[in-house]
ROVEXLUM-731307 format. One record per atom (N, C-alpha, C): residue number from 1; x, y, z. Coordinates in nm, 3 decimals. Atoms other than C-alpha are relative to their C-alpha. Example, Ala and Ser with C-alpha at 12.3 -4.5 7.8 and 13.67 -1.06 7.14 Angstrom:
// ROVEXLUM-731307
1 0.089 -0.119 0.000
1 1.230 -0.450 0.780
1 0.090 0.120 0.000
2 -0.082 -0.119 -0.006
2 1.367 -0.106 0.714
2 -0.077 0.109 0.073
This chain:
// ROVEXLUM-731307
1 -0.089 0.091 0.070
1 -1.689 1.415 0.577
1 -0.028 -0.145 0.041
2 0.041 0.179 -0.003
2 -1.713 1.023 0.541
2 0.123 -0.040 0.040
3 -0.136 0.067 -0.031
3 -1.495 0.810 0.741
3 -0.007 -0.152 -0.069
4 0.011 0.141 0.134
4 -1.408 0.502 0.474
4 0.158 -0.037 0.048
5 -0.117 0.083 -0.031
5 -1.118 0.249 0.512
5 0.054 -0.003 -0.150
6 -0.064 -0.006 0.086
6 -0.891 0.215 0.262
6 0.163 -0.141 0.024
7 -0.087 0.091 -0.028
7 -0.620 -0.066 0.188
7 0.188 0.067 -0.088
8 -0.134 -0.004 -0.009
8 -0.225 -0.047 0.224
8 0.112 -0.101 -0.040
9 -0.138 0.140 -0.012
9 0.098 -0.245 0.138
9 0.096 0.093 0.020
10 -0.141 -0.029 -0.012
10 0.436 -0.124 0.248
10 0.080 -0.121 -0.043
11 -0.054 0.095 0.056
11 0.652 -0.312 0.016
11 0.085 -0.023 0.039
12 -0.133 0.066 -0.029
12 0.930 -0.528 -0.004
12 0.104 0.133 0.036
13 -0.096 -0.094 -0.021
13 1.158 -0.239 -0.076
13 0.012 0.068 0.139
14 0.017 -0.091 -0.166
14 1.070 -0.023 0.241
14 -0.008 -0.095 0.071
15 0.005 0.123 -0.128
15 1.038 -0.326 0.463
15 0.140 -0.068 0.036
16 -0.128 0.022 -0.031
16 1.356 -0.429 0.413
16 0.097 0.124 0.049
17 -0.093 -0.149 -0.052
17 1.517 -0.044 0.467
17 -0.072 0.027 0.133
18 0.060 0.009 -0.102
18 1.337 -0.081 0.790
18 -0.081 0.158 -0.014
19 0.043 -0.153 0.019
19 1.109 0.220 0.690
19 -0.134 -0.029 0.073
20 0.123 0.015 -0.003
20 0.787 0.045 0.830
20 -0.047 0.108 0.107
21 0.017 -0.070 -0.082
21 0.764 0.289 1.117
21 -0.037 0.119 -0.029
22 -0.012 -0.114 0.082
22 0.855 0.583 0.913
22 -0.161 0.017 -0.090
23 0.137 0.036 0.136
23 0.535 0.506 0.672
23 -0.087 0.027 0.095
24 0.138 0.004 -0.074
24 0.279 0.426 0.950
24 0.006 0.127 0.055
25 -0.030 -0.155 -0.065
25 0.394 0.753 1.118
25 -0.075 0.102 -0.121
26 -0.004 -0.132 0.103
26 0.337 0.986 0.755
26 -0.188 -0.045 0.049
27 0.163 -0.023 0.038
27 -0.031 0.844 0.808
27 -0.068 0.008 0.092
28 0.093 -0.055 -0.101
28 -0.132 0.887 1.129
28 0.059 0.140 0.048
29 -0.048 -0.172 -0.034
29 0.049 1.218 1.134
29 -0.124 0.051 -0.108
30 0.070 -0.068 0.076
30 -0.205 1.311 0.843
30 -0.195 -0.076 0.051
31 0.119 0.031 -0.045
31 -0.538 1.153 1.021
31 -0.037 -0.129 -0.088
32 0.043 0.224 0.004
32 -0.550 0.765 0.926
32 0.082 -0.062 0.077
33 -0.057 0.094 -0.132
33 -0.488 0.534 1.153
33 -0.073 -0.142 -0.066
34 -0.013 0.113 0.038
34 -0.425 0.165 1.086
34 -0.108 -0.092 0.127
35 0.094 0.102 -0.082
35 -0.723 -0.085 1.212
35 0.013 -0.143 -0.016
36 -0.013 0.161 0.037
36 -0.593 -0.380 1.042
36 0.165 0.031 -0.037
37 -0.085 -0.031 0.066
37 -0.229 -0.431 0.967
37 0.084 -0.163 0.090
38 -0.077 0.166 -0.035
38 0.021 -0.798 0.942
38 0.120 0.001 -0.099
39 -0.053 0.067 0.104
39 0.320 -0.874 0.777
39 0.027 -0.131 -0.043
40 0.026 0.077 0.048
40 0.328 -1.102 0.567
40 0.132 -0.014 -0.103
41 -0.094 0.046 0.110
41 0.562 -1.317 0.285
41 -0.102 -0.028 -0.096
42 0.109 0.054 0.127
42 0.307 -1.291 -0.006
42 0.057 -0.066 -0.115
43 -0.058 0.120 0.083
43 0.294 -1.587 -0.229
43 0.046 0.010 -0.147
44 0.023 -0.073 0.121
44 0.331 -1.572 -0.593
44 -0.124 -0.016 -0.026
45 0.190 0.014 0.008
45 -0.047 -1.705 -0.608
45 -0.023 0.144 0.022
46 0.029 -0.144 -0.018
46 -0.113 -1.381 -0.405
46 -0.019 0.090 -0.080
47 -0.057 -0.164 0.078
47 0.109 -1.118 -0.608
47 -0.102 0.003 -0.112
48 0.042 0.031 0.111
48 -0.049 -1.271 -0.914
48 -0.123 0.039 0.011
49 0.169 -0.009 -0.051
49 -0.435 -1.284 -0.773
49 -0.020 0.171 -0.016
50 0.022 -0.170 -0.038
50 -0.378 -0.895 -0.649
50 0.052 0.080 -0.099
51 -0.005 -0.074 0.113
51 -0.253 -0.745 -0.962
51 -0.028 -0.012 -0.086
52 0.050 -0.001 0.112
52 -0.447 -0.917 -1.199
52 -0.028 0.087 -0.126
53 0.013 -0.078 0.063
53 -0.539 -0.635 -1.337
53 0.076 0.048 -0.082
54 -0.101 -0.052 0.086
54 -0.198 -0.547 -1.478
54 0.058 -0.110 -0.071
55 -0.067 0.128 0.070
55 -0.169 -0.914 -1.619
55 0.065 0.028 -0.122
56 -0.080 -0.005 0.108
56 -0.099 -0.773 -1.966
56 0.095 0.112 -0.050
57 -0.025 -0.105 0.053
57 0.116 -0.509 -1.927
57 0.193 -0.045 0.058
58 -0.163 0.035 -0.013
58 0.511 -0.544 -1.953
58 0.047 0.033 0.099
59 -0.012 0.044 -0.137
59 0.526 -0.507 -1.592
59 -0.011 -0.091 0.115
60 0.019 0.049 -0.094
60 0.401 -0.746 -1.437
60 0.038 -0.086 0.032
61 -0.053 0.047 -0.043
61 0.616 -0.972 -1.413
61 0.105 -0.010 0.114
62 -0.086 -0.126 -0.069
62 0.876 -0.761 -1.282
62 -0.088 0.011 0.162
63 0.108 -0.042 -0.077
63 0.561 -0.644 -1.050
63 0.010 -0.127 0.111
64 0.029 0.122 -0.035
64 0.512 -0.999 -0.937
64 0.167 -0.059 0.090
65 -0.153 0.083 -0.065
65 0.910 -1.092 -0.870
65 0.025 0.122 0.116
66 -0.041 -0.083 -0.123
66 0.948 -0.778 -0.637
66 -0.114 -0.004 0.122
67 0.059 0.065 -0.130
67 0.655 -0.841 -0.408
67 0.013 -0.120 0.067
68 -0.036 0.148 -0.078
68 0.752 -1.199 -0.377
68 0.133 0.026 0.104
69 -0.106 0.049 -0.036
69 1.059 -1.140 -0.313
69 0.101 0.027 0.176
70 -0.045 -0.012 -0.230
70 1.076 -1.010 0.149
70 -0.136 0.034 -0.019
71 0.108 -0.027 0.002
71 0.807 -0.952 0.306
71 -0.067 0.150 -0.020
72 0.045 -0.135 -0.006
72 0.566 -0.692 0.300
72 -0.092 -0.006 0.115
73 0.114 -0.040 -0.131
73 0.327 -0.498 0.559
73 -0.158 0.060 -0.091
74 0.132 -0.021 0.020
74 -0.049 -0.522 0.476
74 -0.106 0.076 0.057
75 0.104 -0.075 -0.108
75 -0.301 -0.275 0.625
75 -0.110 0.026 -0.062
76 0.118 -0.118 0.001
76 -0.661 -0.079 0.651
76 0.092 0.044 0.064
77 -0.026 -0.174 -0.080
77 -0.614 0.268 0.735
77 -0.149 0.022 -0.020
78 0.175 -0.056 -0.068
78 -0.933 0.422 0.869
78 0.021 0.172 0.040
79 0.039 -0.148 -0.037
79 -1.020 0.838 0.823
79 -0.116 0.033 -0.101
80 0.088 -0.103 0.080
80 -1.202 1.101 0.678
80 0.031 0.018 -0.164
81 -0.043 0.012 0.121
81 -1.194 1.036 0.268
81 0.130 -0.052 0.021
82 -0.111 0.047 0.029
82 -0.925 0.784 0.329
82 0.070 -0.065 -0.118
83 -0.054 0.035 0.134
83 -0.898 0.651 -0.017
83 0.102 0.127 -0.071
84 -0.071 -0.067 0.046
84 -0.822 0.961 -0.142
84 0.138 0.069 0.125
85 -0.071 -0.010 -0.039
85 -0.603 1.091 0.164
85 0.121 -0.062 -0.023
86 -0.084 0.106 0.048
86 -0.391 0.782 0.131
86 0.103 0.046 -0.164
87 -0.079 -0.002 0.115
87 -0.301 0.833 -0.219
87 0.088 0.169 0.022
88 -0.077 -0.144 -0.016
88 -0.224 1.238 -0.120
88 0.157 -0.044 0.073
89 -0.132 0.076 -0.043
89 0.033 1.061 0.112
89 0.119 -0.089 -0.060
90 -0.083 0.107 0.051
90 0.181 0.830 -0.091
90 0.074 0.096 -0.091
91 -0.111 -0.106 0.125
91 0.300 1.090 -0.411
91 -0.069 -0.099 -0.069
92 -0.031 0.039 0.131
92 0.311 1.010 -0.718
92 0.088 -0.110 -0.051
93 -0.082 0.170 0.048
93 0.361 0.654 -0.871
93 0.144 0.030 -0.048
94 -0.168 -0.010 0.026
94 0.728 0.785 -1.029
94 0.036 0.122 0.169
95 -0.069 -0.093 -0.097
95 0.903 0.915 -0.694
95 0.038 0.182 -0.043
96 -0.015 -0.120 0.024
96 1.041 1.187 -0.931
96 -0.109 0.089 -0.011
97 0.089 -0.104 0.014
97 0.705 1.341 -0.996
97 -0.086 0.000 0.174
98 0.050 -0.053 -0.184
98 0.608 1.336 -0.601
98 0.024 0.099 0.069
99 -0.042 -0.149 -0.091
99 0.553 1.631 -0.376
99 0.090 -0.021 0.095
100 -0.129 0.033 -0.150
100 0.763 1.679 -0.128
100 -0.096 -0.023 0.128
101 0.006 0.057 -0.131
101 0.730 1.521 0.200
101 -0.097 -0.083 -0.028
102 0.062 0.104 0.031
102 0.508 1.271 0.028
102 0.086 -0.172 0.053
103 -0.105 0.149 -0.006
103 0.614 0.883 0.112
103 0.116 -0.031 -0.108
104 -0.053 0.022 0.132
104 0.704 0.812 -0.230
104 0.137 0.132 -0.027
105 -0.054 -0.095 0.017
105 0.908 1.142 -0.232
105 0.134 -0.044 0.067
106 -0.092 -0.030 -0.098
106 1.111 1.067 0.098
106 0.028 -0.160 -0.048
107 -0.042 0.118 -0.004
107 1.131 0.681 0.048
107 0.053 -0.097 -0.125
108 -0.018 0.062 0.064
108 1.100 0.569 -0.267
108 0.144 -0.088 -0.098
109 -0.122 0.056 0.109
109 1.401 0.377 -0.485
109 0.005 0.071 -0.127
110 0.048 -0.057 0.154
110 1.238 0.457 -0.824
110 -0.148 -0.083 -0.056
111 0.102 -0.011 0.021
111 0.963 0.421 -1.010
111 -0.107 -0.185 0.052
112 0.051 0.141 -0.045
112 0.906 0.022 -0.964
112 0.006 -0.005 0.111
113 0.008 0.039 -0.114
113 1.013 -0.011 -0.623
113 -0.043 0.137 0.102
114 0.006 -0.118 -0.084
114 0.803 0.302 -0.488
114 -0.055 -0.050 0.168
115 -0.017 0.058 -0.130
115 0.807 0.143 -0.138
115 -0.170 -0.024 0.072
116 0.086 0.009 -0.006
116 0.421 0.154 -0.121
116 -0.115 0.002 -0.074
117 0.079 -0.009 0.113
117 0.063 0.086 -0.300
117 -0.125 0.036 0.137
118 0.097 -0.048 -0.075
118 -0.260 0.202 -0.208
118 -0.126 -0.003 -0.060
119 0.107 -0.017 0.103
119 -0.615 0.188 -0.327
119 -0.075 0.105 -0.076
120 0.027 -0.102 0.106
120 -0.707 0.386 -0.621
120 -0.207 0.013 0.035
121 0.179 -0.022 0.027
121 -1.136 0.365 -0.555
121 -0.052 -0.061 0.161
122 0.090 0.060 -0.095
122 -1.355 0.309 -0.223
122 -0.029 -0.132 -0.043
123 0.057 0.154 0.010
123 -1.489 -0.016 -0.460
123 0.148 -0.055 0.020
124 -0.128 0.023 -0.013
124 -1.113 -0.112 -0.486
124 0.056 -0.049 0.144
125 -0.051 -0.003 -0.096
125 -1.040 -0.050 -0.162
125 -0.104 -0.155 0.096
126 0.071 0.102 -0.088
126 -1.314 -0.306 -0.023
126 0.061 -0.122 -0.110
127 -0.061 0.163 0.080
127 -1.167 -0.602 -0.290
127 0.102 0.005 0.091
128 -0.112 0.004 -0.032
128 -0.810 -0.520 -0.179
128 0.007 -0.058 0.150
129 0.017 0.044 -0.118
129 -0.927 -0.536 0.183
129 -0.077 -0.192 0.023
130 0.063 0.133 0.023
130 -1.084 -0.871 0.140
130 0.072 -0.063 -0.036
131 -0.089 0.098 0.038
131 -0.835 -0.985 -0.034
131 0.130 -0.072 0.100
132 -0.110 0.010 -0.090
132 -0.596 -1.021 0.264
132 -0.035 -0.019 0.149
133 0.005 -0.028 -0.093
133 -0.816 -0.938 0.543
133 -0.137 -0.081 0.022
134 0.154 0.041 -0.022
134 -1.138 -1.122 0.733
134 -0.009 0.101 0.087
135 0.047 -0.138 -0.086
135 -1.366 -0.892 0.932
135 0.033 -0.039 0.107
136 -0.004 0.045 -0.165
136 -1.305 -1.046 1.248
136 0.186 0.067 -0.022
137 -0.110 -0.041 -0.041
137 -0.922 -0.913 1.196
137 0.015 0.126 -0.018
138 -0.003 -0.179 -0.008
138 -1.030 -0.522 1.144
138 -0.079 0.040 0.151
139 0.033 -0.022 -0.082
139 -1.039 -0.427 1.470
139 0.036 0.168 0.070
140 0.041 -0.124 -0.024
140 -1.096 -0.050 1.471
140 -0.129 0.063 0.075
């Protein structure tokens, strides 16, 4: 198996329900472990920059006002197929369709504020990481 990094946010929502503990715990209980990780008050520049991708979709505004709005916790996680691990952890983008004992399952609000995002692709995962992180601050 390939050990690959993969990038994290614990959002506003969970950061404020003081869940950040709870979260980093589901993932080094399942074999990733955090090599980079800061919180942060991301800007709207930021939110905007990092979800480009969903610029035209009747979310993202929405998208954009709930990351601004406390902070969030930024990470790498570092294992064995951590892109995909990661997302096994997280559930399913609507809380209701998440397995159990998934993050998203145990934490989430609802479908917008599922208390965490994660990278969908290894290429993904190296933008996302870049986008937040210099190499000199992954210190795994």
């Amino acid at each position: 198996m390939a050990i690959e990094r993969t990038f994290s946010i614990i959002k506003p929502d969970a950061v404020r329900r003081n869940l950040i503990g709870k979260i980093v715990a589901k993932f080094e209980e399942n074999g990733l472990r955090p090599v980079a990780m800061k919180k942060i008050k991301m800007t709207r520049a930021q939110a905007e920059g990092f979800y480009a991708v969903h610029k035209e979709r009747p979310f993202f505004g929405e998208l954009v006002e709930q990351m601004i709005a406390s902070p969030v916790v930024v990470q790498v996680l570092e294992g064995e197929n951590a892109v995909l691990k990661n997302r096994e952890i997280m559930g399913a983008t609507n809380p209701a369709n998440a397995a159990e004992g998934t993050i998203r399952k145990l934490f989430a609000l609802n479908m917008g504020e599922n208390s965490v995002h994660g990278s969908d692709s290894p290429e993904n995962a190296a933008i996302e990481i870049k986008f937040f992180f210099t190499d000199d601050e992954i210190v795994g």
